[in-house]
C-alpha positions, -999 to 999 in steps of 0.1 A, spaced: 109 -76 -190 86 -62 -160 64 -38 -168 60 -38 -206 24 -33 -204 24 3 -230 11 -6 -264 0 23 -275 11 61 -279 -13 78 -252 -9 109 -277 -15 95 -311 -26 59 -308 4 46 -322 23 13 -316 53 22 -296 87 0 -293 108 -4 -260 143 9 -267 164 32 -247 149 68 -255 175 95 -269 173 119 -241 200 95 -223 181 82 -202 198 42 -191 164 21 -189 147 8 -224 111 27 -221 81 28 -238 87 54 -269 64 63 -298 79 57 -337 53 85 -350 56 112 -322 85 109 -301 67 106 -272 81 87 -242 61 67 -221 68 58 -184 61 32 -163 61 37 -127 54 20 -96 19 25 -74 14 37 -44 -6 23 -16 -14 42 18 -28 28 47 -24 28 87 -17 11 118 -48 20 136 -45 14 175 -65 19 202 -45 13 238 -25 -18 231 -50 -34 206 -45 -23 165 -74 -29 142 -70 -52 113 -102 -56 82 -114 -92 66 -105 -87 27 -144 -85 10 -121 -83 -25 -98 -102 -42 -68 -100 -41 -66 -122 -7 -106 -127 -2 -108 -134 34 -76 -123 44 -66 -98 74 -53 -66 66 -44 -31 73 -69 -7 65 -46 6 28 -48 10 -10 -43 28 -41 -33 67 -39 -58 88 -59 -51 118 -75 -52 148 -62 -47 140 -24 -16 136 -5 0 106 9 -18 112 46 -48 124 32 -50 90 9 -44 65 41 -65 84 65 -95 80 31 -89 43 30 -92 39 70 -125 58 71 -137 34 34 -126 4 47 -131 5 85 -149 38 93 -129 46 126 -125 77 137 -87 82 137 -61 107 147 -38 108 117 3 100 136 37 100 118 49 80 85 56 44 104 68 22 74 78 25 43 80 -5 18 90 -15 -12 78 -45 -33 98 -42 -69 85 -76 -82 50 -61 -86 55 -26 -94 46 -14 -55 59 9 -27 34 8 6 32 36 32 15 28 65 11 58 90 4 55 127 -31 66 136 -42 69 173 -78 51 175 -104 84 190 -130 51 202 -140 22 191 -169 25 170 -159 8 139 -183 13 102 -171 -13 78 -170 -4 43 -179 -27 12 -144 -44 8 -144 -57 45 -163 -84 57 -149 -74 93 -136 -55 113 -119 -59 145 -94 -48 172 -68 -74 179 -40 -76 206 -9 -88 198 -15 -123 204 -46 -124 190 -30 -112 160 -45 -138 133 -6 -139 121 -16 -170 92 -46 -153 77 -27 -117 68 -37 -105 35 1 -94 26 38 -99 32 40 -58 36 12 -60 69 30 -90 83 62 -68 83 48 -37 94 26 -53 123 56 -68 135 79 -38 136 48 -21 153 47 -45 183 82 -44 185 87 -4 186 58 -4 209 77 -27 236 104 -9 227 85 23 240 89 44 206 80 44 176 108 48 146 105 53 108 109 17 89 121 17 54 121 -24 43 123 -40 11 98 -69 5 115 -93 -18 86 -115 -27 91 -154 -47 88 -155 -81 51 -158 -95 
């Protein structure tokens, strides 16, 4: 079963068994023999952005693994302590450094298979002076089709590039909410 990855009691170091928990709950969890404790295990968040600038959207060459080399959306992991916008406008300014103009939740998407949801928000481009980070080779504003649609990073940035180009022909934007069913590993 997915996401059996709780060995241990985070309280009292004990080995803990997956059964359902006795509070009712419907879903076998993580719960502790010696303490009672129940553990939960619960997707990530990633936040990112569509940065734009006219009719061109920036996209960052993967310097990391996973997907070395691969095009992406500026995105990753939500830290504590910072909302959802606060995380994606962080990850543009660490991965790109653009200077954005934060716009409205644009997609929302959810990836069960590996434990993921992704936000991406809209973010008006102020110019185009562009600061790569350490986990981007490069950076670079593409038009549609210059879109390097073969090299993206992830199934998630295909799908929300897409919708983009289509709500901007479209003349508006609207709020996308997709699951990703990916193949099995």
């Amino acid at each position: 079963m997915k996401g059996r990855s709780i060995r241990h009691c985070r309280l009292c170091g004990a080995l803990v068994v997956y059964r359902l928990p006795d509070d009712g709950d419907t879903r076998e969890r993580a719960v502790c023999p010696a303490c009672g404790t129940v553990h939960y295990e619960n997707p990530l968040i990633v936040l990112g952005t569509v940065p734009y600038l006219g009719e061109r959207v920036l996209l960052c060459k993967r310097a990391i693994e996973p997907r070395f080399g691969k095009w992406t959306l500026p995105a990753g992991f939500m830290e504590l302590g910072e909302s959802m916008a606060e995380g994606a406008a962080r990850e543009t300014a660490e991965e790109a450094g653009a200077n954005i103009r934060m716009g409205e939740l644009f997609s929302c998407m959810s990836l069960p298979r590996v434990g993921q949801v992704h936000f991406f928000y809209l973010a008006e481009m102020l110019d185009d002076t562009l600061d790569p980070g350490p986990e981007t080779l490069e950076a670079r504003l593409f038009m549609e089709d210059e879109v390097p649609w073969e090299e993206l990073a992830f199934a998630t940035v295909t799908e929300t590039l897409g919708r983009f180009f289509a709500d901007r022909r479209k003349g508006s934007f609207a709020m996308h909410d997709v699951d990703i069913v990916l193949p099995p590993k």
